[in-house]
N, C-alpha and C positions, 0 to 999 in steps of 0.2 A: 327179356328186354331190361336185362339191368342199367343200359343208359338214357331209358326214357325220365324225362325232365318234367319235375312235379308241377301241375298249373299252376299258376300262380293268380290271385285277385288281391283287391286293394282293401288296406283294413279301412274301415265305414267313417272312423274316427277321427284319423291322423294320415289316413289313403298310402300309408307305407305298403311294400308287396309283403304279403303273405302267404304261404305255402298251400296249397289245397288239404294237405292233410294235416295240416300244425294244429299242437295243441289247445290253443284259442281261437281256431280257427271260428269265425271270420276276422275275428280281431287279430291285431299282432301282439297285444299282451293283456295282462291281466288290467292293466292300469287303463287304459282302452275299453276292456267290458264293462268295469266300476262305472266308467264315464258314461257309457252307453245306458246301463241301469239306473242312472241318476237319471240322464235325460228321461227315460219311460215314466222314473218314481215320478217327476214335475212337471208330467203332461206335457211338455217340449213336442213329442211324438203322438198325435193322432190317429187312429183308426176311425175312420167314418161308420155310420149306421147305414144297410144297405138304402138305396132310394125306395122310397113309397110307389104307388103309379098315379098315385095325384102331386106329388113331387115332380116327376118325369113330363106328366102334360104341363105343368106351371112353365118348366124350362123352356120345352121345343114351343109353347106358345100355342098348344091346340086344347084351350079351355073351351067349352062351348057355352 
């Protein structure tokens, strides 16, 4: 299948299309990653800690 057409998704940064197998992939360039690593370096980007189970009753409201 030499004429199947590579997927494409959007770089995360700047949302230009990006190749599924491109070299930065998911980014469209290097200057895009930079940006991306900066935001992780200045906590911009969060991960959460999983929920407790005395977290989880707080929410839905079944404290007893």
């Amino acid at each position: 299948m030499s004429g199947a057409k590579t997927p494409l998704i959007k770089c995360p940064i700047c949302k230009k299309d990006v190749p599924f197998d491109g070299p930065n992939m998911p980014f469209c360039s290097d200057r895009c990653r930079i940006i991306d690593l900066g935001n992780w370096a200045s906590e911009k980007y969060v991960i959460s800690s999983p929920a407790t189970d005395g977290e989880l009753e707080k929410e839905s409201g079944e404290i007893e």
